[in-house]
C-alpha positions as CSV (number, residue, x, y, z in Angstrom):
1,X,-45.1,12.9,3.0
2,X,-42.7,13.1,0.9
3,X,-40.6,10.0,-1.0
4,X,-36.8,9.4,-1.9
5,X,-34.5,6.7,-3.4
6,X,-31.5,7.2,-2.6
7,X,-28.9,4.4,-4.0
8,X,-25.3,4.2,-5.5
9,X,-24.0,3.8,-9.0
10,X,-21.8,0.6,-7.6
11,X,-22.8,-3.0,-6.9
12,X,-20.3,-3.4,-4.4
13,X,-21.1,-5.0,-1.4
14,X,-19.2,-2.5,0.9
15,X,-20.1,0.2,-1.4
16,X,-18.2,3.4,0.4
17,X,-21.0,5.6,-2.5
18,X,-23.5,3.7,-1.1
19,X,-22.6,5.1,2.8
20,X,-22.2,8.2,1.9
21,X,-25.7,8.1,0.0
22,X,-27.5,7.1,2.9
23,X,-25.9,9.4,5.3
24,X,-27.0,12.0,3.0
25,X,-30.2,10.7,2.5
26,X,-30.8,10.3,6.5
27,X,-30.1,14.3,6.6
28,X,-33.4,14.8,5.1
29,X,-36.2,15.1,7.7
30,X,-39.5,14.3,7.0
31,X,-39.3,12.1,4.1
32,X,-39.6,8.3,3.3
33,X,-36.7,7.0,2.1
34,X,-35.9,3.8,-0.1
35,X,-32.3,2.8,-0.4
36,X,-32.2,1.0,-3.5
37,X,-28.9,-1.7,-4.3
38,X,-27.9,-2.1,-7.8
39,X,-27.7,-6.1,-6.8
40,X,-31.5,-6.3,-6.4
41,X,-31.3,-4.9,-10.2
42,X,-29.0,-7.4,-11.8
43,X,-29.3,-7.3,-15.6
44,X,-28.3,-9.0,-18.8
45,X,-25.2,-7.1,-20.7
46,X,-27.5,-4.1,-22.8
47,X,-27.4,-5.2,-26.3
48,X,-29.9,-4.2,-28.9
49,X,-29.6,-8.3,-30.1
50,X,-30.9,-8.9,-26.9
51,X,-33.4,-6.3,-26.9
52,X,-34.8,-7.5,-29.9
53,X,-35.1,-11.0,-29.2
54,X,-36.1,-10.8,-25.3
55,X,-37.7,-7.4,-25.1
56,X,-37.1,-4.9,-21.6
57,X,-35.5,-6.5,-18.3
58,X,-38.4,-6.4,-15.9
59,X,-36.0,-5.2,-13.6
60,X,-35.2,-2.5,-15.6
61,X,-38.9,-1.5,-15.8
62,X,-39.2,-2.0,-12.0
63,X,-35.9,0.5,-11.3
64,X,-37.4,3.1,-13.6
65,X,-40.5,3.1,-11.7
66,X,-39.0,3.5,-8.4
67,X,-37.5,6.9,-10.1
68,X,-41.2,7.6,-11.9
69,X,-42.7,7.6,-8.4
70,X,-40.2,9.0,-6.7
71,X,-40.2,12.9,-5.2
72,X,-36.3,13.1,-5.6
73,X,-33.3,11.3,-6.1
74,X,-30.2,11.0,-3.8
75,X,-27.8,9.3,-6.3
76,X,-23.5,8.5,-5.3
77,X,-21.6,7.8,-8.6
78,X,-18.6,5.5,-8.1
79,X,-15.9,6.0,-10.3
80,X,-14.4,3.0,-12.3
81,X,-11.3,4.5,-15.2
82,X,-12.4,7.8,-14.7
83,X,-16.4,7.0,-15.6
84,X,-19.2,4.9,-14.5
85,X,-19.7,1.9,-13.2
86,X,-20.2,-1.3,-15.5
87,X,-23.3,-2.3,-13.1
88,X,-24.8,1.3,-13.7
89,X,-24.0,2.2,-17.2
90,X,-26.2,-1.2,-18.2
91,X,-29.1,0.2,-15.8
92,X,-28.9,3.2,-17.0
93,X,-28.9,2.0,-21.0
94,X,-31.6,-0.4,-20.3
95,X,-33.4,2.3,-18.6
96,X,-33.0,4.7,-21.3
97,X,-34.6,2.3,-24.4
98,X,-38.0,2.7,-21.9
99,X,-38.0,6.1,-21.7
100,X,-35.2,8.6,-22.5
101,X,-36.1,10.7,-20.0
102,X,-35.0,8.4,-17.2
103,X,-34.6,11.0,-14.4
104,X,-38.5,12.3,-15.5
105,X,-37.4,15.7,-13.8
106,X,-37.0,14.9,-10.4
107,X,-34.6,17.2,-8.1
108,X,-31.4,15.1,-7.8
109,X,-28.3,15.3,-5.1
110,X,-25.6,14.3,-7.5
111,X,-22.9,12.5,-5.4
112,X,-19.5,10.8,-5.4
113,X,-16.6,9.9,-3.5
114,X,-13.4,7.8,-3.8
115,X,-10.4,6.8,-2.2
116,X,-8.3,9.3,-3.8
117,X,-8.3,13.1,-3.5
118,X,-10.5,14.0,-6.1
119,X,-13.4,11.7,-5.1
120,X,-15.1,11.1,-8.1
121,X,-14.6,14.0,-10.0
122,X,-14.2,13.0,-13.3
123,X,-17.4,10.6,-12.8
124,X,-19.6,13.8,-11.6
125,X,-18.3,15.7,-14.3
126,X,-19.7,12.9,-16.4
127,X,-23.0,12.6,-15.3
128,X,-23.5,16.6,-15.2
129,X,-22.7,16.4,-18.9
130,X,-24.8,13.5,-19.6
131,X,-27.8,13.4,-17.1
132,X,-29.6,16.6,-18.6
133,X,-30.2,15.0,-22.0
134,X,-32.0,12.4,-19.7
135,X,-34.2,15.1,-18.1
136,X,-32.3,15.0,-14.4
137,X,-33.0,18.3,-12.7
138,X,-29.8,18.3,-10.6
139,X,-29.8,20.7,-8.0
140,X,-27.1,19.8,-6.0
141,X,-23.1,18.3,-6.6
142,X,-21.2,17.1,-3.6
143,X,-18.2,15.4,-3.7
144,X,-16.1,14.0,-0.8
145,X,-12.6,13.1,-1.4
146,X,-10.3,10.7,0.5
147,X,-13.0,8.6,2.2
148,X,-11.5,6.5,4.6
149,X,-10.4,10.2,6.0
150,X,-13.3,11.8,5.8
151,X,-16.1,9.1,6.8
152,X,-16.3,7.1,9.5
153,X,-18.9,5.1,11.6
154,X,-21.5,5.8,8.8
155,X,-21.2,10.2,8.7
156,X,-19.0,12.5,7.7
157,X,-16.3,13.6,10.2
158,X,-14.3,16.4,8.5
159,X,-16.7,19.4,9.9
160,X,-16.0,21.7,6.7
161,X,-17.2,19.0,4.4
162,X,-19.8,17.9,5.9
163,X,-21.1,21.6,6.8
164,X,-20.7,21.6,2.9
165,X,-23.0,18.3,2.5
166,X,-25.6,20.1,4.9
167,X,-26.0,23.2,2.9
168,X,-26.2,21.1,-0.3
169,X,-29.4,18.5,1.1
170,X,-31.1,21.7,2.6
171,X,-31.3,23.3,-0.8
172,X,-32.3,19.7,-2.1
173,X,-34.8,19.2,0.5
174,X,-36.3,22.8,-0.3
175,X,-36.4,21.6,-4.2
176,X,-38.9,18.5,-3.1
């Protein structure tokens, strides 16, 4: 059987990328699925000071891994000034000085939403710049704008967009 993380780029405790990541996640039939929080991945600030004196994060090392033995990746970006968060850009870095192919080629559902209309748009924009030089094979975008209209009790309620998020996992799923 086939094995997914699924997590978001947020360490918010009501994390509104997280929801929507494991309501995307739980579209997928006939996979495991682990839904990783960034909180059980806290980090020191990246620094290459740091690096040199203390070596890797095991955490780090342990989040990478999870990816590494991973089949796929269901992955919601939160947007903080237009980019990522603080909690994931440090992941990410630290992940990145293991092994700069981070996303080792799995099929990724590349995610986001937000309060606001464009729900995370410059944040995907972002990551579908930057996450190929990091080997991601991203084979689907979705992004859901004005959550608290469009979500609710832990799915997607406007039936166009979440026709839209169906179409998207089932090409996903097929990419496993």
């Amino acid at each position: 059987m086939k094995h997914i993380i699924t997590f978001a780029g947020s360490n918010s405790k009501n994390s509104i990328n997280k929801a929507l990541a494991i309501y995307a996640a739980s579209l997928i039939e006939d996979v495991n699925i682990d839904v990783l929080d960034l909180n059980d991945f806290e980090l020191p600030l990246f620094g290459i000071d740091l690096e040199e004196k203390e070596g890797i994060p095991a955490r780090a090392q342990d989040f990478l891994k999870l990816i590494k033995e991973s089949d796929g990746v269901v992955l919601s970006l939160a947007e903080h000034n237009g980019a990522y968060t603080t909690a994931f850009k440090n992941l990410f870095d630290w992940m990145s000085r293991i092994d700069v192919k981070v996303f080792n080629g799995k099929p990724m559902l590349l995610m986001a939403t937000s309060p606001g209309a464009r729900g995370g748009a410059s944040v995907l924009a972002m990551a579908q710049e930057r996450f190929p030089c990091h080997d991601s094979n991203i084979v689907e975008v979705f992004s859901l704008p004005s959550f608290s209209d469009n979500f609710s009790e832990g799915k997607i309620i406007n039936d166009t967009l979440n026709s839209d998020l169906k179409a998207k996992v089932e090409t996903f799923t097929k990419a496993l």
